[in-house]
C-alpha positions in Angstrom: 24.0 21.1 18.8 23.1 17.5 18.1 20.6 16.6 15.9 17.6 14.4 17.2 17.4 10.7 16.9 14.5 10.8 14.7 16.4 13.0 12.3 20.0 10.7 12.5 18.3 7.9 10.9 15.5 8.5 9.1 14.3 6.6 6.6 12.1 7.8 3.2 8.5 6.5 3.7 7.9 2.9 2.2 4.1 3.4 0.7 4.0 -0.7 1.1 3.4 0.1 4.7 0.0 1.4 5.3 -1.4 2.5 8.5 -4.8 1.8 9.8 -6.3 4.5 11.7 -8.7 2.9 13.9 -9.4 5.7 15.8 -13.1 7.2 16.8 -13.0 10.7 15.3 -10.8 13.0 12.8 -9.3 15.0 15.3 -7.4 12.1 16.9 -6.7 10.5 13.5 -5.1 14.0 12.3 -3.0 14.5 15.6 -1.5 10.8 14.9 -0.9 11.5 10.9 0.8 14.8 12.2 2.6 13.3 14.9 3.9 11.0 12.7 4.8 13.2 9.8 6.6 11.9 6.7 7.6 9.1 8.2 4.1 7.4 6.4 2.9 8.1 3.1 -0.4 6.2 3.2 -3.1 5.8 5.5 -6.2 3.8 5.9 -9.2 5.2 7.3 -12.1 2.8 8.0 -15.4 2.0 8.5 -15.4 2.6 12.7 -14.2 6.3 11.8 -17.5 7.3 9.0 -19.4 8.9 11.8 -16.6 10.6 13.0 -15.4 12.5 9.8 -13.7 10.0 8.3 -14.6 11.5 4.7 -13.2 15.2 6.0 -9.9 13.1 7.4 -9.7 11.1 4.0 -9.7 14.7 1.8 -7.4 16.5 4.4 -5.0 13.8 4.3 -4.9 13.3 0.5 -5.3 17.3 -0.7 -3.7 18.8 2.0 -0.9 16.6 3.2 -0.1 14.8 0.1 -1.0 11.1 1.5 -2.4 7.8 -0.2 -5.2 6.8 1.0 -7.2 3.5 1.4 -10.8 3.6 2.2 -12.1 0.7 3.7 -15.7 0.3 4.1 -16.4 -3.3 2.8 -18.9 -1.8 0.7 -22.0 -4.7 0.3 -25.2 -4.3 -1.1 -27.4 -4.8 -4.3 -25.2 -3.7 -7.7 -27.2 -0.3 -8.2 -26.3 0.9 -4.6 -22.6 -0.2 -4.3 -22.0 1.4 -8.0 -23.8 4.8 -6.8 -22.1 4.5 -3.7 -18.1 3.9 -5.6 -19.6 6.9 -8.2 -19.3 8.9 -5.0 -16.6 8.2 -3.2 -14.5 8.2 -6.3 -14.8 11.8 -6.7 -12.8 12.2 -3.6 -9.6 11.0 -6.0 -8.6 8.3 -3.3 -6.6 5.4 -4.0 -8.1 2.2 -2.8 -11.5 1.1 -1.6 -12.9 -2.1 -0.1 -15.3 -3.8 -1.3 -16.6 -7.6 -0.6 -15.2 -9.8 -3.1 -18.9 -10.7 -4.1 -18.6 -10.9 -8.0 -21.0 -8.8 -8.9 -20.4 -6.4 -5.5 -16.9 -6.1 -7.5 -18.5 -5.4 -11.2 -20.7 -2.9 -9.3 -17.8 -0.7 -7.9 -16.1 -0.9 -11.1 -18.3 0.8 -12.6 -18.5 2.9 -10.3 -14.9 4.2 -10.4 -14.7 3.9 -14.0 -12.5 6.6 -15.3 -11.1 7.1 -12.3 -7.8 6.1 -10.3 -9.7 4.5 -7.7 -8.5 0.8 -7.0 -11.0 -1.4 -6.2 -10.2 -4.2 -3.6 -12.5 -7.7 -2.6 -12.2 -8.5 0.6 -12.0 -12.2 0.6 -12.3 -13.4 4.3 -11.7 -11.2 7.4 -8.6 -12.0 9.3 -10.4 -11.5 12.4 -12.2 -15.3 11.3 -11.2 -18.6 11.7 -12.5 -21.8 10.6 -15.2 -21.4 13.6 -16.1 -18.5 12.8 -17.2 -19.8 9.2 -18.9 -22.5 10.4 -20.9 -20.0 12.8 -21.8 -17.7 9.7 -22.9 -21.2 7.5 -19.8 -20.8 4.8 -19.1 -24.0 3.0 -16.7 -26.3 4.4 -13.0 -26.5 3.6 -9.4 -25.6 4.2 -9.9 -21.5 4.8 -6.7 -20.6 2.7 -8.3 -22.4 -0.1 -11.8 -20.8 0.4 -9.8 -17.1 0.3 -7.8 -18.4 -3.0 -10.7 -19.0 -4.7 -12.8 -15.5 -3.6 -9.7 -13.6 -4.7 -9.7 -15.7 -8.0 -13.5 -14.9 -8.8 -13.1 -11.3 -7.8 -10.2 -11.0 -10.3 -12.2 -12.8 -12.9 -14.9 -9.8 -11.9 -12.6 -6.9 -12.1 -11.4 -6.7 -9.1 -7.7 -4.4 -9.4 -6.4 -6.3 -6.2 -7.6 -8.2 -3.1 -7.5 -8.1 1.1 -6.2 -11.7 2.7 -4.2 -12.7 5.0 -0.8 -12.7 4.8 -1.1 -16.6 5.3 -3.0 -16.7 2.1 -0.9 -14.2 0.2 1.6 -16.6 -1.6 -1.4 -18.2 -3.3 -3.8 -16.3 -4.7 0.3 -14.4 -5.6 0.2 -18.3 -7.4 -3.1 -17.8 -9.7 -2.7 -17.4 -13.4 -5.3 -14.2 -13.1 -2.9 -12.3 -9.9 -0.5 -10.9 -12.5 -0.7 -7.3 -12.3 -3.4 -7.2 -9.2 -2.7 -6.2 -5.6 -2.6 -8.0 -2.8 -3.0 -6.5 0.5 -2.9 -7.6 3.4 -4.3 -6.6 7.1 -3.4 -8.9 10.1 0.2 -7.9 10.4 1.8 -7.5 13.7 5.9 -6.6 13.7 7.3 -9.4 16.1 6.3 -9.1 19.7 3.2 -7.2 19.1 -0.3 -8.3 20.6 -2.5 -10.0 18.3 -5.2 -7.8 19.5 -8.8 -9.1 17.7 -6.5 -10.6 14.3 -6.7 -14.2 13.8 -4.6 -15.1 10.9 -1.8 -12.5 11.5 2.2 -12.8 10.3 5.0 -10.2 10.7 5.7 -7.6 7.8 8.4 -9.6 6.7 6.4 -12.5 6.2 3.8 -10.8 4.7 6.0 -9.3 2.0 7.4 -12.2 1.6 4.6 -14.2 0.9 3.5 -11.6 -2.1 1.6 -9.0 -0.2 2.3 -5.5 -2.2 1.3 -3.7 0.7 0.9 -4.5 4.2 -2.0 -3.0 6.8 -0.7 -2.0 10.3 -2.6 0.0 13.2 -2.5 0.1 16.9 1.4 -1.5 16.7 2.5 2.0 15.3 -0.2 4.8 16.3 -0.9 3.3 20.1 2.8 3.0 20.6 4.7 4.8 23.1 6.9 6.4 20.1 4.6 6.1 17.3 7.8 7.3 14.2 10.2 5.3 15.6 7.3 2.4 15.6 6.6 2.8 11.6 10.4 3.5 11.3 11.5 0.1 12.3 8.4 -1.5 10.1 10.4 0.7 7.1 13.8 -0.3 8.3 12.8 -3.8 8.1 10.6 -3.4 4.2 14.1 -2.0 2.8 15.9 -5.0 3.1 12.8 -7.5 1.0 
C-alpha cells in the first residue's frame, strides 16, 4: 500500500513560521489547527477571535496540543490597566503577547509578566499602513521605515523582549545596538503568488527571514488554502534552506 503524499515528504515543524488564525470563533480555529496537525508548532490567535473564545482556543492549543502560542491583542491603555491586564493573561503560560510599542504601554506589560515566560512584543506600525495612512492618523512626518526603527528602538530601551514590523523594516531595527538578543517578528508575509489581501508593506518568507525576522506571521495563505499542510509545508520547505 502506498503511503500518502503528505506522509512521503514531510517536514518537522519550523516554529519560525507562525500561523495567524484569523478566524471568527474557536471551533473553526480548532478544525484548522487539527486539520493541519504537526505540520505547525505555533499559532497566533488575535484580537478578531476574543469574542469568539479565543482565550479557550489559546489554553487548548497550548495544554492540550502542545502548541506555542502568540497572543495578539495590541494591548493599549493607561499603565495600571495594561499591567493588570498582562498580570492576567500571563497566567495562561503563553508565549508572546502584543502590545503597542508605547514606552510606558511596554514597561506596563513587563510588569505584568514579570516572572513569567511571557514575551512581550511592541507593535511599532501596522503593516496594514502606509505613509497615507499616517498622515490621516496625524503621525509625524518622515520616511515610515525610519519612524518603525525608531519605535522598536524606544520599546527596547523600555523592556520590550522583541518587536512586530514589517519585514521591510526588519534588517534595521536587526541593525540597532539595543536588537541583540530581542525578537523581531514580522506579520505582512505572503509566500510568492499570494494575494496581498488588506497588508501593505508585505515580502515573502524568504525575504522576511532574510531581512532578520526570527519568526514570520502567515494566515489566510495557509489556513484558506485549498490544501492547508501542503500550504505551511512549502513555507517550511522553503525556511530550511535560510
Amino acid at each position: 500500500m502506498s503511503m500518502p503524499a503528505h506522509a512521503q515528504d514531510k517536514l518537522p515543524a519550523d516554529d519560525r513560521l507562525i500561523v495567524a488564525l484569523d478566524v471568527p470563533n474557536v471551533v473553526q480555529g480548532l478544525e484548522i489547527a487539527e486539520r493541519i496537525g504537526d505540520q505547525v508548532s505555533f499559532y497566533k490567535i488575535g484580537l478578531g477571535m476574543l469574542t469568539g473564545g479565543g482565550l479557550a482556543l489559546a489554553n487548548e492549543l497550548k495544554q492540550e496540543r502542545g502548541k506555542r502560542i502568540f497572543l495578539d491583542m495590541k494591548f493599549f491603555d493607561i499603565p495600571a490597566t495594561v499591567e493588570a491586564a498582562v498580570r492576567g493573561i500571563a497566567q495562561y503560560n503563553l508565549d508572546f503577547l502584543t502590545v503597542h510599542g508605547d514606552p510606558m504601554v511596554v514597561q506596563a506589560a513587563k510588569q505584568g509578566a514579570a516572572g513569567t515566560g511571557l514575551k512581550i512584543l511592541g507593535v511599532t506600525v501596522l503593516t496594514s499602513m502606509d505613509r497615507a495612512d499616517l498622515d490621516g492618523a496625524m503621525i509625524k512626518p518622515g520616511d515610515i521605515a525610519e519612524i518603525v526603527t525608531e519605535r522598536a528602538a524606544r520599546a527596547f530601551e523600555a523592556g520590550a523582549d522583541g518587536v512586530i514590523a514589517s519585514p521591510f523594516e526588519a534588517a534595521m531595527i536587526r541593525a540597532l545596538p539595543n536588537a541583540a538578543g530581542r525578537l523581531i517578528v514580522t506579520p505582512g508575509v505572503r509566500p510568492a503568488g499570494s494575494a496581498s489581501n488588506d497588508q501593505k508593506r508585505i515580502a515573502t518568507p524568504t525575504d522576511a527571514v532574510r531581512n532578520g525576522a526570527d519568526h514570520i506571521v502567515v494566515g489566510r495563505p495557509v489556513w484558506a488554502a485549498a490544501d492547508p499542510v501542503a500550504a505551511a509545508r512549502a513555507i517550511v520547505a522553503d525556511l530550511a534552506g535560510r
